[in-house]
N, C-alpha and C positions, 0 to 999 in steps of 0.2 A: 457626466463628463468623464472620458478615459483619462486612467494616468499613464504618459509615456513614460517609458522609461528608457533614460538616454546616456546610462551607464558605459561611457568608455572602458570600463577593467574587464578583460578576460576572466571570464570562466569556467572548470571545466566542467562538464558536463559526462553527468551520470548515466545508468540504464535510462529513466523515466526520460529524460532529458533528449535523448537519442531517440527514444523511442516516440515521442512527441512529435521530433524532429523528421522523421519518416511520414507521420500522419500528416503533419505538412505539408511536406512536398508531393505527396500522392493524393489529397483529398481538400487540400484546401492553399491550392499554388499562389493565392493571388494577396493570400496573407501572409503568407514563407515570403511572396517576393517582397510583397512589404514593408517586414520588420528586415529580411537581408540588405536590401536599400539603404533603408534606416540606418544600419546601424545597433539597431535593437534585439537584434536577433539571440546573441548571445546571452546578454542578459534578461531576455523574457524565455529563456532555455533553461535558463539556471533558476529563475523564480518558480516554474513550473515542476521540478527536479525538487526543488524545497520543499514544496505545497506537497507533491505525491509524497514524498518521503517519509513526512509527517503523517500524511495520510496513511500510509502503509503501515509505519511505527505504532498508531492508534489499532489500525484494525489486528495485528499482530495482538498487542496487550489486551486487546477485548477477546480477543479468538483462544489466549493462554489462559484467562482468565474464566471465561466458559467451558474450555477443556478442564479446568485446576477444578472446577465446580460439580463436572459428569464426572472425572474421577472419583470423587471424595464419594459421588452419589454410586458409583458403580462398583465402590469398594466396601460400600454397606450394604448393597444389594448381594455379592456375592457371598460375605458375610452372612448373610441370613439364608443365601441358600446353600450354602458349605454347613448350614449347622441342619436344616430343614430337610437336607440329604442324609444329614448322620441320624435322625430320627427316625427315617423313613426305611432304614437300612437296621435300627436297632428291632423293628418290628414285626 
């Protein structure tokens, strides 16, 4: 069972949002006309715009988190070969 959403209030709409909005109307017209008809269009804009955002928000903190992670690891690697070089150089 789909849930409509039949949301009267305006809102605005983001990059994701617009951008969605384009795939729409170029690749899938006959569900743009739709939710346009409907009435729905706005507000299934705006939930789609929410959903990426979060989406995007997550893969950001997992992406800085795995960076924060090669760092610490690449700054002990260097570490060891910053010293591994001065051995190599006292020799």
């Amino acid at each position: 069972m789909k849930k409509h959403i039949t949301d009267k209030q305006e809102y605005e709409i983001g990059r994701f949002g617009r951008e969605h909005l384009q795939y729409l109307k170029e690749n899938q017209p006959m569900i743009y006309t739709e939710f346009l008809f409907s009435g729905r269009l706005n507000a299934y804009l705006h939930e789609v715009e929410i959903k990426a955002l979060d989406m995007y928000e997550r893969l950001i903190r997992e992406y800085s988190l795995q960076q924060g992670n090669r760092a610490v690891k690449s700054q002990k690697s260097d570490g060891m070969g910053r010293e591994n070089e001065q051995y190599s150089k006292c020799s």
